[in-house]
Backbone bond lengths (Angstrom), bond angles and torsions (degrees), N, CA, C in turn:
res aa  C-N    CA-C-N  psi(-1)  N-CA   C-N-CA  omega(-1)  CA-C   N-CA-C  phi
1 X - - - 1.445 - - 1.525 108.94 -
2 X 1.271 93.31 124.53 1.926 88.38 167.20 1.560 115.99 -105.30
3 X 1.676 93.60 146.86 1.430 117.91 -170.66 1.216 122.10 -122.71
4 X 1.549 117.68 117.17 0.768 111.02 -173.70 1.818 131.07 -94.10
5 X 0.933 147.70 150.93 1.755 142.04 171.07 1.427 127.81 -145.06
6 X 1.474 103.38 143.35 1.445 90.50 -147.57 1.873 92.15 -87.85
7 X 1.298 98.65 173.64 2.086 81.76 -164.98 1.616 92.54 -147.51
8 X 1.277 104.50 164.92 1.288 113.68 178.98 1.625 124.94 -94.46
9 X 1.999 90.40 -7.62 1.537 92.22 164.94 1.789 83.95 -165.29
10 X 1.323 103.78 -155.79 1.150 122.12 -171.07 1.609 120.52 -76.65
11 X 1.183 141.43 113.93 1.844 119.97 153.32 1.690 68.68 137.81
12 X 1.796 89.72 -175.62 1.304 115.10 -174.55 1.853 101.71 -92.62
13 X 1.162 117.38 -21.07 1.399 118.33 164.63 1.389 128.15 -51.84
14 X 1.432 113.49 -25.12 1.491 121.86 -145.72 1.581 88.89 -79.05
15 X 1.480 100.69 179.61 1.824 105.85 -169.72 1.666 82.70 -90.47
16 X 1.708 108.17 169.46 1.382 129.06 179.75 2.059 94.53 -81.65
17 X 1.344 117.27 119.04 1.814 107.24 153.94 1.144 102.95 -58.49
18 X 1.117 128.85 150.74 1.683 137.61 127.28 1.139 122.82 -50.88
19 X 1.357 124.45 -42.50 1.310 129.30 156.23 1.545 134.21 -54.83
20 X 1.382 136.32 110.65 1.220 132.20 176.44 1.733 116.70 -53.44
21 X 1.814 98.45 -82.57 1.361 106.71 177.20 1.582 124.62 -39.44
22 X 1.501 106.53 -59.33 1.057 120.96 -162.67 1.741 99.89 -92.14
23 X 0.947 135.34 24.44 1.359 145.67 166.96 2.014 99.20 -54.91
24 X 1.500 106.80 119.90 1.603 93.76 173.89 2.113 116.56 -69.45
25 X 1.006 83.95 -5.45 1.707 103.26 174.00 1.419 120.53 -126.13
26 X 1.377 127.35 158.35 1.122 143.76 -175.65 1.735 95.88 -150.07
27 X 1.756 122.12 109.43 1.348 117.98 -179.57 1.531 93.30 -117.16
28 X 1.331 107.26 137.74 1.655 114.61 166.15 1.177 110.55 -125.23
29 X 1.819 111.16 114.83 1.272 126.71 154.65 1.629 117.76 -73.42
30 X 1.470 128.07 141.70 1.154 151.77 154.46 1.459 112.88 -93.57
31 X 1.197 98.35 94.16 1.640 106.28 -174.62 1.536 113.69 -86.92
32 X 1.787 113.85 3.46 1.431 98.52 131.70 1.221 159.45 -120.99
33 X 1.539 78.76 26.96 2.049 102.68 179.16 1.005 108.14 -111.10
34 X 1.825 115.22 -30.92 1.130 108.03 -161.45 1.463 111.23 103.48
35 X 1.134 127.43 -49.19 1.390 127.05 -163.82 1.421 112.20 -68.18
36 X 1.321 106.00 172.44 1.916 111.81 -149.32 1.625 83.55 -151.37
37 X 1.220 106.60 131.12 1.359 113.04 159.05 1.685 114.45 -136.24
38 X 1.403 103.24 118.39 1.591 94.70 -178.87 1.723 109.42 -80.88
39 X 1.476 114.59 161.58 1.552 121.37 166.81 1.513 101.54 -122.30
40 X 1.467 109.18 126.11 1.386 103.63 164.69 1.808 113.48 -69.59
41 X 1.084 114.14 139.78 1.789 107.63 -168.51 1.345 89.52 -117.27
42 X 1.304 137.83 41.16 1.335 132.79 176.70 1.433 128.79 -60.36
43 X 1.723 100.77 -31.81 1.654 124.44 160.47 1.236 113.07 -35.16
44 X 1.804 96.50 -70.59 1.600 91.42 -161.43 1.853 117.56 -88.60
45 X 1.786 102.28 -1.94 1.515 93.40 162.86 1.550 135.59 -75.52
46 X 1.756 102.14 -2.08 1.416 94.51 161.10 1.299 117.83 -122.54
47 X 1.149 121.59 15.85 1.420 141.43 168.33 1.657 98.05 -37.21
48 X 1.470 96.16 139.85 1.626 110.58 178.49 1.605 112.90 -73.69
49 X 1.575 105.68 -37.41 1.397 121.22 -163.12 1.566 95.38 -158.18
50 X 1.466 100.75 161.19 1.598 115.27 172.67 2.036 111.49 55.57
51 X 1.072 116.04 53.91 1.310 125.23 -155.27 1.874 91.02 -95.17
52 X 1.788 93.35 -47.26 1.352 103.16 -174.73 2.003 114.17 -66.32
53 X 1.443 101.19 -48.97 1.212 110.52 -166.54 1.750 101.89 -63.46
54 X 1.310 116.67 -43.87 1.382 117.43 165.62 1.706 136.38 -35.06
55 X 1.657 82.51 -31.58 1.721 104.04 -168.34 1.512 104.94 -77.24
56 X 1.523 103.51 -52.16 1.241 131.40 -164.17 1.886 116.27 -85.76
57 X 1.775 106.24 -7.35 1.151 112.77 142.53 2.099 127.16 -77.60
58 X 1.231 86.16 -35.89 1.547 102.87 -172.90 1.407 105.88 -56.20
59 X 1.795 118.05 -44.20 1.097 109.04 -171.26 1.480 117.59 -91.38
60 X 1.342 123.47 -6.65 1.109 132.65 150.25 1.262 134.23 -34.74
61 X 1.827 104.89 -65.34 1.342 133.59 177.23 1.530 96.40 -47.83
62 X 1.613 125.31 -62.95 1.613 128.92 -178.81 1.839 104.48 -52.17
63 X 1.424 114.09 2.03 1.886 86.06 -173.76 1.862 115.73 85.30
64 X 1.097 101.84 -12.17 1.777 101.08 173.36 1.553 108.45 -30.78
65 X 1.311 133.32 141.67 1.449 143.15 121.00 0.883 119.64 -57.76
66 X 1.416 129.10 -70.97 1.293 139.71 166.28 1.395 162.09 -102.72
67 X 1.418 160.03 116.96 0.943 145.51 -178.74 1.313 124.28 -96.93
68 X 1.296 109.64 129.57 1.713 120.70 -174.21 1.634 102.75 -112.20
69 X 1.735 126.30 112.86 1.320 117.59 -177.25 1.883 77.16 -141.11
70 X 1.672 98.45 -150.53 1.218 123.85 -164.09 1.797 103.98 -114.01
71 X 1.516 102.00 -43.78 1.077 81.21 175.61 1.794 94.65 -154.92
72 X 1.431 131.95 157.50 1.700 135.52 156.92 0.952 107.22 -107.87
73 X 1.745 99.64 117.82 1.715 106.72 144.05 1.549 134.80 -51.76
74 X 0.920 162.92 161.71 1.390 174.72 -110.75 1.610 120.15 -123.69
75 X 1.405 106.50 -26.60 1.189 122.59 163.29 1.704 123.44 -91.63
76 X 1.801 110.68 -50.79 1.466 97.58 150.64 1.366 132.19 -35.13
77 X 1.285 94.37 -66.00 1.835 113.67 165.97 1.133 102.70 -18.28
78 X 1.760 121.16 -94.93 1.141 110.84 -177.52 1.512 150.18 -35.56
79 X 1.915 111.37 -37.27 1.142 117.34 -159.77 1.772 92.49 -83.37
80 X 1.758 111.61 -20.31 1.355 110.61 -164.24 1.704 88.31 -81.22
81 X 0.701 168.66 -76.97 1.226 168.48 17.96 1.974 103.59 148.93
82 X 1.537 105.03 -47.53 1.470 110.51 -170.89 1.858 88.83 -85.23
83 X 0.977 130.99 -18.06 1.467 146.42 -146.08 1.901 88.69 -106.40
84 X 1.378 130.61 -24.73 1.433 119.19 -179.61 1.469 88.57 74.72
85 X 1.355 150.53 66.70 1.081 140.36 158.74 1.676 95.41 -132.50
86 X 1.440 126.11 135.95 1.269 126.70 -165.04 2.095 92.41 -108.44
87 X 1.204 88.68 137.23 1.895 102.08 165.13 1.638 125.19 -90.76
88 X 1.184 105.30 145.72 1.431 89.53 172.43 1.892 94.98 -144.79
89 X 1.320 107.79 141.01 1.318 109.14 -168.05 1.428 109.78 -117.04
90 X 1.368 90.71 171.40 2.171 83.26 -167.22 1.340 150.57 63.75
91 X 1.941 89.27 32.37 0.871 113.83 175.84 1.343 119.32 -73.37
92 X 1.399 140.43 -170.68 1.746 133.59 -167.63 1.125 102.96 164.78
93 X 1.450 104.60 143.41 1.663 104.42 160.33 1.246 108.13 124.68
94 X 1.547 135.86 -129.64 1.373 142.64 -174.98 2.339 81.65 -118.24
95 X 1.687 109.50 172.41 1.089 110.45 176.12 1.955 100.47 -64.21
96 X 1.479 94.87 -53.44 1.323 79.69 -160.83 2.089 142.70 -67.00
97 X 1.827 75.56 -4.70 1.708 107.83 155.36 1.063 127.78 -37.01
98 X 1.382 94.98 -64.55 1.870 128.59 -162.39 2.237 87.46 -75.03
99 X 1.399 113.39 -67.75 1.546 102.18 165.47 1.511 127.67 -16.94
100 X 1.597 93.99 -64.73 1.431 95.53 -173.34 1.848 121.34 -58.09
101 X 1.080 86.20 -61.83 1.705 110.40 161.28 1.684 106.63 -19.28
102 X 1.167 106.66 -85.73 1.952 134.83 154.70 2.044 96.08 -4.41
103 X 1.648 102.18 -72.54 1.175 107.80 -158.41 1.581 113.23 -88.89
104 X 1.578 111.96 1.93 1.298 112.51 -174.36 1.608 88.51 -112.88
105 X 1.297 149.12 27.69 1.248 141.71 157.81 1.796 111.38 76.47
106 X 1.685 115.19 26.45 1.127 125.69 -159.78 1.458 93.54 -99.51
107 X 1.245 131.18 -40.17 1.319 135.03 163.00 1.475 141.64 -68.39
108 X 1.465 122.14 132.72 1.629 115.95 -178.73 0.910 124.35 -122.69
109 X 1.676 113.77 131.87 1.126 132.69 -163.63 2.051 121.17 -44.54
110 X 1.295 124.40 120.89 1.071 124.30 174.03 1.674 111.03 -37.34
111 X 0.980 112.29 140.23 1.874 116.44 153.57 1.194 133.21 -112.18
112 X 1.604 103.52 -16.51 1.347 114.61 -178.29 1.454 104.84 -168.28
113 X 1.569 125.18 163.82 1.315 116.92 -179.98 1.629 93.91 -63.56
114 X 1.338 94.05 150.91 1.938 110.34 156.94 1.421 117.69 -101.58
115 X 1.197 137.61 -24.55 1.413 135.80 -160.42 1.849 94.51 -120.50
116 X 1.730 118.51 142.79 1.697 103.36 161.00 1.820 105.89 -61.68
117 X 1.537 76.77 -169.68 1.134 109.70 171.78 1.698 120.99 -64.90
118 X 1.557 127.94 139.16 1.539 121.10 -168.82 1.505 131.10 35.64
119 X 1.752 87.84 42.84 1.282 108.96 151.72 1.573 134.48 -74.14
């Protein structure tokens, strides 16, 4: 399964964003290879508008299951949501924290955005 988290830089080291869209990183673990591929998301962190929906296409396009951030706006939400990709919010820590967390049942599933829009 690949997972996605939004990061404050690159690798499984990097700190967790709180921010989804506007995350300056996007890291995807493959939790059955193992492999990690970071995205610089530099686009959509200065994006005027659609920062989230951008993000939440991107990780789509890669095959994501999941996204582990801090918090979804309403529009991520949605596009992740029509996309079969599940959220989980309140994530923290280093990426590979927020993983573990993810895979040890420490995290709960989004239901709805928590934060507005161009947060």
């Amino acid at each position: 399964m690949k997972i996605a988290v939004s990061a404050q830089g690159p690798g499984l080291e990097a700190e967790v964003d709180p921010r989804f869209g506007r995350a300056r990183w996007l890291v995807i673990y493959d939790s059955e290879t193992g492999e990690v591929e970071s995205i610089n998301n530099s686009q959509n962190f200065n994006a005027a508008q659609g920062a989230g929906i951008k993000a939440a296409e991107l990780v789509a396009d890669r095959g994501c299951a999941v996204v582990l951030t801090g918090h979804l706006g309403p529009k991520a939400f949605d596009v992740l949501k029509k996309a079969g990709i599940k959220g989980y919010n309140n994530a923290a820590g280093k990426v590979k924290e927020a993983v573990a967390a993810f895979q040890n049942g420490k995290l709960q599933e989004v239901m709805e955005a928590d934060v507005e829009g161009h947060w």
